[in-house]
C-alpha positions in Angstrom: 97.1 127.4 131.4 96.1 123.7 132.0 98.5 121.5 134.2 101.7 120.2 132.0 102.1 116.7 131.1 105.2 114.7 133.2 107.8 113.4 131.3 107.2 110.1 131.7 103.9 110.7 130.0 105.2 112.6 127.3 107.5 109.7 126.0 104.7 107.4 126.6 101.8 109.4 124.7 104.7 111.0 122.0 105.5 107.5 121.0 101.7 105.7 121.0 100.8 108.7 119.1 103.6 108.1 116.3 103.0 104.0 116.7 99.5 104.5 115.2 99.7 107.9 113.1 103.4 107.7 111.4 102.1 104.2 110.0 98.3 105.5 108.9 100.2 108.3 106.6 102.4 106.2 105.8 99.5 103.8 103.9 97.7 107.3 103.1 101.4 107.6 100.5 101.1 104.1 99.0 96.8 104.6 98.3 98.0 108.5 96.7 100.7 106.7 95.0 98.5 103.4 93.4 95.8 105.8 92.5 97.7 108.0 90.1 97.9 107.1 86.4 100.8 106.8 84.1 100.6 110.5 82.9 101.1 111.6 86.5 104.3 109.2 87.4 105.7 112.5 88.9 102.9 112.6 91.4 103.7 109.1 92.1 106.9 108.9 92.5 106.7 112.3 95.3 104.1 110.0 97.1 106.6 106.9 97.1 109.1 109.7 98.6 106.5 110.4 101.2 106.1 106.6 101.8 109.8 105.9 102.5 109.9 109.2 104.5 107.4 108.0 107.1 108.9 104.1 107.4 111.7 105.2 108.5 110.5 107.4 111.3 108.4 104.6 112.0 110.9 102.8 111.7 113.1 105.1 114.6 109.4 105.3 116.4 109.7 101.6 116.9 112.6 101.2 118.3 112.3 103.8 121.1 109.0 102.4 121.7 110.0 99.1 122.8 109.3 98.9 127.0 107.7 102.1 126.5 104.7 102.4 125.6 101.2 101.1 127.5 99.9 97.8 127.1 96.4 99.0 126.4 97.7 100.3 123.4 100.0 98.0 122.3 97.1 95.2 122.3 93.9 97.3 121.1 95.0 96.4 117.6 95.7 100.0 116.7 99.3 99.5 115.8 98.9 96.9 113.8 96.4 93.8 113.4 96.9 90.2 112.7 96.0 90.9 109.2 98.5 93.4 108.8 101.2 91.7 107.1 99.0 89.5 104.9 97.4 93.0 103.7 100.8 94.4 103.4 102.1 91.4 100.9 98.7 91.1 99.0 99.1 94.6 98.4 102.6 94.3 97.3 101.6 91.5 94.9 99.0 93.6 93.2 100.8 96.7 92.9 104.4 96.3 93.1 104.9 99.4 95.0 107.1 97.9 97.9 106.8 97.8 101.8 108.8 97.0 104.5 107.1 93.9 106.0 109.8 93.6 108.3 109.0 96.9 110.3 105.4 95.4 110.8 107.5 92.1 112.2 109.4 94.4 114.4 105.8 95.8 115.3 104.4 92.6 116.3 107.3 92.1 118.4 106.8 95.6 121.0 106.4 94.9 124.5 104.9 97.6 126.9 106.9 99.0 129.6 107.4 101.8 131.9 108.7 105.0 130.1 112.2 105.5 130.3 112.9 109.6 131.3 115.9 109.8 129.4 114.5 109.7 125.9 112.9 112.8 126.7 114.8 114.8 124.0 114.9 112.0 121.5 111.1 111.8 121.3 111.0 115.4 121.0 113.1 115.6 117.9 110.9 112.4 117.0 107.7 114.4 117.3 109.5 117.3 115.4 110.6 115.9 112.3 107.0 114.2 112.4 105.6 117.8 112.0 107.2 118.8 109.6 107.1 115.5 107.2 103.2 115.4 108.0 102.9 119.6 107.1 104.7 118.3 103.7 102.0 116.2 103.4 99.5 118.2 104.1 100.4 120.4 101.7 100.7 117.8 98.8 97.6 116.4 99.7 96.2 119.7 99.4 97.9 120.0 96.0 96.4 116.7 94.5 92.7 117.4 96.0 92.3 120.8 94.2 93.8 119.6 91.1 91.4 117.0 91.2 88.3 119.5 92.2 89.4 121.5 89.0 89.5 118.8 86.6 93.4 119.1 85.6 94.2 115.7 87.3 92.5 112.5 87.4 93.6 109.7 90.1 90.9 106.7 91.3 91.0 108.3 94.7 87.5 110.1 95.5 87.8 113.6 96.5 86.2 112.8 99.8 89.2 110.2 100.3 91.6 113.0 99.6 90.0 115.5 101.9 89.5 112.8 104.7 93.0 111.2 104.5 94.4 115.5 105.0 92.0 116.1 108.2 93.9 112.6 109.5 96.7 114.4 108.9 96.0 118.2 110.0 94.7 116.3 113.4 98.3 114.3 113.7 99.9 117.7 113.4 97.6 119.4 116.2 98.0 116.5 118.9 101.7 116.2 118.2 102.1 120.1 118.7 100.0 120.0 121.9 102.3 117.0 123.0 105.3 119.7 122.1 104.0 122.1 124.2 103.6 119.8 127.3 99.7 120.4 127.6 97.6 118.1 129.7 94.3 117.5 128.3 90.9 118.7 129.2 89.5 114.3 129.5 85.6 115.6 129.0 86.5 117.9 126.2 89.2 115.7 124.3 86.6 112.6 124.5 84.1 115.1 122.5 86.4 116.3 120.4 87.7 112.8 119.4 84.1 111.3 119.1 83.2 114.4 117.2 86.9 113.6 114.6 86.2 109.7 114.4 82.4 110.2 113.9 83.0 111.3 111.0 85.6 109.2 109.8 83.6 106.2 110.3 80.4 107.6 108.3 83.4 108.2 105.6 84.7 104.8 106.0 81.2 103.1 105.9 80.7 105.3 102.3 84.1 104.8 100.6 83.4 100.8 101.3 80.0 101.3 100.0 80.8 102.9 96.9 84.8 100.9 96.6 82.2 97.6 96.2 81.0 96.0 93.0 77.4 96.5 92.6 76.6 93.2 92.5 77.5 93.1 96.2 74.4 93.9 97.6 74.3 92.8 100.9 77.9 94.2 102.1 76.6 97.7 100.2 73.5 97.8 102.3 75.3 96.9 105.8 77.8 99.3 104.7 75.2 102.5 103.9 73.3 101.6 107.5 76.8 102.0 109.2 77.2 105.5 107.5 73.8 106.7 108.4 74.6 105.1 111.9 77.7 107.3 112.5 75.4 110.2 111.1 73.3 110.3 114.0 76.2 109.7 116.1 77.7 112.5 115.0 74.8 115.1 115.3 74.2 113.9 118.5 77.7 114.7 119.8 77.2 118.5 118.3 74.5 118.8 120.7 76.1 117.8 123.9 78.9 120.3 123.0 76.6 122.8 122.6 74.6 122.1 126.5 76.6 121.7 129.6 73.4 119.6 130.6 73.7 117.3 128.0 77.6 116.4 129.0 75.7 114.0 131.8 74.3 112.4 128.7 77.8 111.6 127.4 78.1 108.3 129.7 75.2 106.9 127.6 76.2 108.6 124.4 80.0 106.9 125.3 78.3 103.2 125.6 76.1 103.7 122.4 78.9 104.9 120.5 81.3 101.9 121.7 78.9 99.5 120.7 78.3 101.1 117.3 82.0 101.5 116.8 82.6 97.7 117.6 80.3 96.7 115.5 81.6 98.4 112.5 85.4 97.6 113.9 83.8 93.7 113.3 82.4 94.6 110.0 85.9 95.8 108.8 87.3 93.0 110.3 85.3 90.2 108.2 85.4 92.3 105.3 89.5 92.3 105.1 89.8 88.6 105.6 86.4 88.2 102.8 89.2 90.6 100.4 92.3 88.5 101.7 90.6 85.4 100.9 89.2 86.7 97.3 85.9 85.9 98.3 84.5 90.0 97.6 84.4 92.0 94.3 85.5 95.3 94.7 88.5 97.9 94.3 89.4 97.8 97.4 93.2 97.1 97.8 93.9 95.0 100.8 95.6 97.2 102.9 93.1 99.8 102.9 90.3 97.1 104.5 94.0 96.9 107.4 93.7 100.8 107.7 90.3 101.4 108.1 90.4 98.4 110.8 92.8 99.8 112.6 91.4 102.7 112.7 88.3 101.9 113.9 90.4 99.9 116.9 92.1 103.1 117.7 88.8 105.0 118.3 87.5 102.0 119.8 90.6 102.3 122.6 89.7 105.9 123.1 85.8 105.3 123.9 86.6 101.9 126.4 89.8 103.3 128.1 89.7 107.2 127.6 92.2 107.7 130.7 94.7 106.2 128.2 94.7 110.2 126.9 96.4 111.2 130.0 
């Protein structure tokens, strides 16, 4: 048994946590919910549950977050970006599902601070009902992807979307349980672990984008495919240092090669959501996805350049 996490610490990682996560399955509702078609408004109209579900512990994460929470996090863009709420009412325009722009005001507004001990039991039963909610989603998520793998349901979500949007979520549920439990993290390990997760991810991103494009758009398709076989090699090379104890003296160069890669691609998403905000890129890509993917990116990104930020 590892040393336990302090209190303060607890609020403070609980709460950064739910800032980034409760938000990203949040979004993960609304793409479920526009990809469905009108013989499966059932399907949609569970995700829209899901959608309102998360906003408002988002909503409740918020407020105890204010003053609480680090400034490293607060300003690596992981919470939300300043194309956040252009993304969120483009999106709202195009699909009519609704979102609360004025949580992501509220967002823009959180200051960092010192944790305050006293919420202690209030972020608990935070982190508690954002088990469960995210196991419910899980499950549904579950539901839709093997439908879809045995041909009884058709949505425009890819089945690699489905299955990448549920390991987002099963990894949610495992950090918030270890938060539960008090556990203080192994740095070395948890930095593999998490490069290993977000390796993937970003080879995922890089494809969806690829293949979310209109053919004609050559050029972003190409820059697109070189980031997915980019995070490909990043990835394998991670398997080997967990694999050799020798290796993990590698890792300081593996770290700077992956943070330069992963800025590089955070830029790439960056341009490519103002190029779909400004309707200068055909594709089907709805504008908040490019706002997800982005802040996703910025969220690993935060993990490689400050990875004491875990403790």
């Amino acid at each position: 048994m590892g040393h336990r996490v302090s209190v303060t610490d607890f609020i403070r990682l609980s709460l950064e946590l739910n800032l980034f996560f409760l938000r990203i399955m949040k979004e993960h509702s609304l793409f479920l919910e526009a990809g469905f078609l009108p013989n499966d408004s059932n399907l949609a109209r569970q995700a829209d549950q899901f959608k309102e579900r998360f906003n408002d512990l988002l909503r409740q994460t918020v407020s105890l977050a204010n003053g609480n929470v680090s400034s490293v996090v607060l300003s690596s863009g992981e919470v939300v970006t300043d194309k956040t709420l252009r993304a969120e009412q483009k999106t709202i325009e195009l699909s009519g599902i609704p979102i609360d722009t004025e949580l992501t005001l509220e967002e823009l507004e959180l200051m960092p601070g010192s944790p305050d001990p006293s919420l202690e039991t209030a972020v608990a039963n935070l982190n508690q009902q954002a088990i469960a909610l995210t196991q419910e989603l899980i499950q549904f998520k579950t539901r839709i992807l093997n439908q879809v793998l045995n041909c009884t349901l058709f949505t425009f979500n890819f089945p690699l979307l489905i299955d990448h949007i549920r390991r987002e979520a099963i990894l949610f549920v495992e950090q918030l349980q270890r938060l539960q439990r008090r556990e203080q993290v192994n740095l070395t390990q948890e930095i593999i672990a998490e490069k290993a997760f977000w390796d993937r991810i970003m080879k995922e991103h890089a494809q969806f984008i690829s293949h979310l494009l209109d053919p004609t758009e050559v050029a972003l398709i190409n820059t697109a495919d070189e980031f997915a076989d980019l995070f490909t090699l990043l990835q394998n090379k991670v398997q080997r240092v967990d694999e050799n104890i020798i290796a993990r003296l590698l890792l300081g160069c593996l770290i700077r090669e992956e943070t330069r890669a992963t800025r590089e691609i955070r830029d790439f998403k960056a341009t490519a959501t103002e190029g779909l905000l400004a309707c200068q890129i055909r594709s089907i890509i709805i504008p908040l996805l490019g706002d997800h993917v982005l802040r996703e990116a910025n969220h690993f990104l935060r993990i490689l350049t400050n990875p004491r930020s875990l403790l």
